[in-house]
C-alpha distance (Angstrom), angle and dihedral (degrees) to the residues before:
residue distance angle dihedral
X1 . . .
X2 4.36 . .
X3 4.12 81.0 .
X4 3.53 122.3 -149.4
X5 4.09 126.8 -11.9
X6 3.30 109.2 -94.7
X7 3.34 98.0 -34.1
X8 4.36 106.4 111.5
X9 3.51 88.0 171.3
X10 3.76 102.8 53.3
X11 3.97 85.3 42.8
X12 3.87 94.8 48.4
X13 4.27 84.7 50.9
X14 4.23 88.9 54.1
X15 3.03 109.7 31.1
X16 4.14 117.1 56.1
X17 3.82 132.9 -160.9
X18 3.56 92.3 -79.2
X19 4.09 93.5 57.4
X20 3.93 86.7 -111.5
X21 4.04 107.7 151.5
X22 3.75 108.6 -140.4
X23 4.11 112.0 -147.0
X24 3.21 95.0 178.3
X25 3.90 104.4 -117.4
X26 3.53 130.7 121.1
X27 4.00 126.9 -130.7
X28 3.45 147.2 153.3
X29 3.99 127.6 -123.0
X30 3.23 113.8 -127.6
X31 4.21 118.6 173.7
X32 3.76 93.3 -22.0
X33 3.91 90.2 -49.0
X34 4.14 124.6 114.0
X35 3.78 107.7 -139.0
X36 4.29 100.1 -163.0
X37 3.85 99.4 -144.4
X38 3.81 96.9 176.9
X39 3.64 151.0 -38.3
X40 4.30 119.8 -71.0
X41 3.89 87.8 -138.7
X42 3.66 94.0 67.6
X43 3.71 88.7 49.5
X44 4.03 112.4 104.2
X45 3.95 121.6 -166.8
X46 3.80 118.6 -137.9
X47 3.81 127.6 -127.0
X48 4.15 87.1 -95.8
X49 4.27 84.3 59.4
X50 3.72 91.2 -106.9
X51 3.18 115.6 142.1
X52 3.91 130.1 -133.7
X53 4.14 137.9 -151.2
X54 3.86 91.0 -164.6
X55 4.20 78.6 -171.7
X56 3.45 100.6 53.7
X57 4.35 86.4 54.3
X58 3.75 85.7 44.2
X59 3.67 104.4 62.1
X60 3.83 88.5 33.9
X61 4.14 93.6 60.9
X62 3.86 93.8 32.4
X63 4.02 86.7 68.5
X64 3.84 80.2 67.1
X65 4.17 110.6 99.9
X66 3.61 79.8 -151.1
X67 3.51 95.9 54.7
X68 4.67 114.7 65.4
X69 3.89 93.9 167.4
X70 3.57 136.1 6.6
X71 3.57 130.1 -171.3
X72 4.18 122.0 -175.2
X73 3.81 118.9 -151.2
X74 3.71 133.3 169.4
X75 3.74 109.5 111.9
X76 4.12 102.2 154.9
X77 3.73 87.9 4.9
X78 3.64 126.1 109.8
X79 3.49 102.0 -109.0
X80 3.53 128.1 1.0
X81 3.98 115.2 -105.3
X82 3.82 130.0 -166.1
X83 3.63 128.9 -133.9
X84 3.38 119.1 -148.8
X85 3.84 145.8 -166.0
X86 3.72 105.8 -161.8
X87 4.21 117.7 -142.4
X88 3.89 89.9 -98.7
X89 3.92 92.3 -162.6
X90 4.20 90.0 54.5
X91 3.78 89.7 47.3
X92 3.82 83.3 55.8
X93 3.56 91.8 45.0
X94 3.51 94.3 52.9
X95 3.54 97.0 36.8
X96 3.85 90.7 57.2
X97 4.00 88.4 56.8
X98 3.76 91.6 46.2
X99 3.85 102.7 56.2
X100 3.81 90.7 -114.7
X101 3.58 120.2 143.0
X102 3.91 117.2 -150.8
X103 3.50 116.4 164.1
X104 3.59 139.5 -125.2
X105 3.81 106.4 -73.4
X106 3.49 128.5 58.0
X107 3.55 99.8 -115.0
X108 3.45 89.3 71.5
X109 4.13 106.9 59.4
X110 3.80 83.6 51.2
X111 3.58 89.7 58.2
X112 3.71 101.0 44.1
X113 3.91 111.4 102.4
X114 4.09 102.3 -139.9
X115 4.43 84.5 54.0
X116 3.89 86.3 52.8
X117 3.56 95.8 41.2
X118 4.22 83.0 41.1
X119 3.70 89.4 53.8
X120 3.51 97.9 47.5
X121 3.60 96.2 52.9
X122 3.76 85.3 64.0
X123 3.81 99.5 58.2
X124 3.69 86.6 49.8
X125 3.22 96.3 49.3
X126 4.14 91.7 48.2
X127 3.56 91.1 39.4
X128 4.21 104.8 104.5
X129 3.51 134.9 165.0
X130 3.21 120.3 -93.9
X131 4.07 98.9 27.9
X132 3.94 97.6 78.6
X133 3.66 107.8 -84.2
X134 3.84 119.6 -124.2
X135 4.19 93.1 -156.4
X136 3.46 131.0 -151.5
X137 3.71 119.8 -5.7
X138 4.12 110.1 -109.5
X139 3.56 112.4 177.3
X140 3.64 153.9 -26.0
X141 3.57 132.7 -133.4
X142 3.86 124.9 -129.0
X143 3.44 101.7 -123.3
X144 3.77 147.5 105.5
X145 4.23 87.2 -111.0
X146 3.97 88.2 63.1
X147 4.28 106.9 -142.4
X148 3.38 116.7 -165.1
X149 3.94 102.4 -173.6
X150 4.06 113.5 -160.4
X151 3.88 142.6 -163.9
X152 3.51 145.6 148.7
């Protein structure tokens, strides 16, 4: 590979010693094929050095019918931490076929302990090595913008 036009600099930064051109994506080999998972850029490194594909956790946890929307944060933090709106019509659903009363508003499935404990069961069971683990499930806040706060 030439590299880029005149530009030694911006060629010296993506391509290394070994003439390997760095795009900037992240994947994972599997049987001799690259899988691109997401982009390095969007990656953010915690205040331990790990670093973090927010993306990668993202799509993971949204496959959750628990889980609507998803958002991971941490960059300079200890640990990164998701917030999360749960899919308020599955909880219901679910809740329904459990026995478990919750109430009208949406404060109030939020609240309940067996949702929370529901909800946290998910990120564990998401959570894989290799991704960027959330942890342990901590907490969830009481109101209509569901939190659930994580760490390990």
């Amino acid at each position: 590979m030439l590299g880029y036009y005149r530009d030694v600099e911006k060629t010296k930064s993506a391509i290394d010693g070994e003439e390997y051109y760095h795009t900037g994506d992240i994947g994972v080999l599997e049987d001799d094929f690259l899988y691109i998972t997401g982009r390095k850029k969007k990656m953010f490194k915690a205040s331990g050095g790990k670093y973090t594909a927010p993306q990668v956790i993202e799509n993971l946890m949204r496959q959750s019918r628990f889980i609507e929307q998803i958002m991971v944060v941490g960059e300079g933090e200890r640990m990164p931490a998701a917030l999360i709106q749960p899919d308020f019509e599955f909880v219901r659903k679910w809740a329904s076929h459990k026995g478990v009363e919750l109430g009208k508003t949406r404060r109030e499935p939020v609240a309940n302990e067996a949702v929370k404990r529901r909800i946290a069961q998910e990120v564990d069971a998401y959570n894989q090595p290799g991704v960027g683990t959330l942890g342990t499930a901590k907490g969830l806040c009481t109101h209509a913008r569901c939190v659930l706060k994580t760490s390990s």
